[in-house]
N, C-alpha and C positions, 0 to 999 in steps of 0.2 A: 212548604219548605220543611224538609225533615229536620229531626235534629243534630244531626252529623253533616249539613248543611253547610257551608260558609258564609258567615254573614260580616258585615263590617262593621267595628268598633269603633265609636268615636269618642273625643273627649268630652268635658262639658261646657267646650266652647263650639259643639258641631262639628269639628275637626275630626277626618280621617286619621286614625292613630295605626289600624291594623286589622288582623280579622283571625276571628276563631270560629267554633260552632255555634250554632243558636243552642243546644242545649247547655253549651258553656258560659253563654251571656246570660241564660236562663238563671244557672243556679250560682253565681257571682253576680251577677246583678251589674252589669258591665253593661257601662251606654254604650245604644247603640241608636239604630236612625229607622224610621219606615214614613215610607212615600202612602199619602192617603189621597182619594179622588172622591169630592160630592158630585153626585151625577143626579144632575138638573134636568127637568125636562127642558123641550126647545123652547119654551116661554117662560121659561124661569119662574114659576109658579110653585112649582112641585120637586120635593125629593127623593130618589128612591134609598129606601129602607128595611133593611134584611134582620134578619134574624138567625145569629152563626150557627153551625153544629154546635153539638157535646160531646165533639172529639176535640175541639179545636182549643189547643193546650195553655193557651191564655181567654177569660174571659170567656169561658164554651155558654151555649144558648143565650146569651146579652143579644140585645138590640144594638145595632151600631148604623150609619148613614154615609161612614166612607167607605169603598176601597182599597184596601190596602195592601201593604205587609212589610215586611223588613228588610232592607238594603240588602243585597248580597255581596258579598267582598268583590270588588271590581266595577259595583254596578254603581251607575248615580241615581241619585233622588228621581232625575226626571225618567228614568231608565226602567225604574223601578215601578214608577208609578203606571205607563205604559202595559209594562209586563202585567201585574196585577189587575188592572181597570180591564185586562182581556179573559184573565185566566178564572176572574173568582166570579166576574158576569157577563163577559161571551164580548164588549164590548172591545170594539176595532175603528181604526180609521180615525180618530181623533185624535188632537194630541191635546192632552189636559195644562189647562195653564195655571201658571205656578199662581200660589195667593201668598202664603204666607209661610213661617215656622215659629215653632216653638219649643220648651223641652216641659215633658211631664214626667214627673218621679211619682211612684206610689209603690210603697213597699220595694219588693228588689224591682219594680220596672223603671227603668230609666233608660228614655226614649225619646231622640228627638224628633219630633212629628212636622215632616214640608207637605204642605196641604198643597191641592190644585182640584181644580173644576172644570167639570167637561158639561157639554149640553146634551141630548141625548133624546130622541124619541123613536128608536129603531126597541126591538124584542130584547129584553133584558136574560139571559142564559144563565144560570147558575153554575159555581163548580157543585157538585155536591159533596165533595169533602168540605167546604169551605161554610158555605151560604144553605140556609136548610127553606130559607122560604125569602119572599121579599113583596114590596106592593109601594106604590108612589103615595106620597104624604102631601097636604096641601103646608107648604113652610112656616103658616100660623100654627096649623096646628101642631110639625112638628114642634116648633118654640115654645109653644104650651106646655107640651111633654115636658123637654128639657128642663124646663123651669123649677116643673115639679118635682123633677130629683127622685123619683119613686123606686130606684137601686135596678132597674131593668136596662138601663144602656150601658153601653163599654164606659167606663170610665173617661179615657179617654180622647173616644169619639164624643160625648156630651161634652166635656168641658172644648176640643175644638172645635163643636158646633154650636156651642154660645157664642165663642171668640167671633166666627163670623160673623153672627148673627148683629156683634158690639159691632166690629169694623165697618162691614156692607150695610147694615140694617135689613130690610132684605131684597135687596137688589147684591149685585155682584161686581168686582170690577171690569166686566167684559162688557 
């Protein structure tokens, strides 16, 4: 999504309020909303786990383990999530089911994050604007990582992939 974009504004009750450009939520720092997707292998053992470009204007070369992106003005969370979970790794035919939400501020990001999970063991596609590499993680070890904090993942994608980690342990509610 460029940044002359429309995206949709919310308040900081997750409330639709309106909608401007992403580069105007960018530099006012105006909540907004993005639909994220972990994608599971089909035994729920495993995550897959990419590594963004260094073009990618929030967060470029981080490690992250969802799917995502930003609400578009008009779109919903679940809408969203769809669109994404196809465009940033090729992946179709599922519909991701909702887990949770949350809101994360850091600096100007303020963003409320509706997580969902899909299962997955078809060919994973990269965009390559998006996704510069990626490979499946066994969920111990992701947790490990996390733990350690060591400043290589999105912000946050680790703090929402603890969060699950607390809720499910590591099973999932499907």
């Amino acid at each position: 999504m460029g940044g002359d974009e429309l995206v949709a504004i919310y308040d900081d009750h997750a409330r639709v309020v309106g909608s401007t450009t992403r580069a105007d939520v960018r530099a006012r720092g105006l909540w907004h909303a993005a639909a994220v997707v972990l994608v599971r292998s089909g035994d729920g053992g495993s995550v897959y786990v990419h590594r963004r470009t260094a073009t990618k204007d929030v967060y470029p070369s981080a490690f992250d383990c969802w799917a995502g992106g930003v609400v578009a003005a008009g779109e919903t969370p679940d809408e969203c999530a769809r669109r994404e979970l196809g465009e940033e790794l090729g992946i179709h035919g599922v519909r991701p089911v909702p887990l949770f939400s949350w809101a994360f501020e850091q600096g100007s990001v303020r963003c409320h994050n509706f997580t969902y999970e899909v299962r997955w063991d078809e060919p994973v596609v990269h965009q390559p604007e998006e996704v510069a590499d990626g490979w499946w993680m066994p969920l111990e070890e992701l947790h490990t990582w996390l733990r350690a904090d060591d400043g290589t993942f999105v912000p946050d994608g680790r703090l929402g992939t603890l969060e699950w980690f607390r809720r499910f342990g590591r099973g999932s509610p499907r």
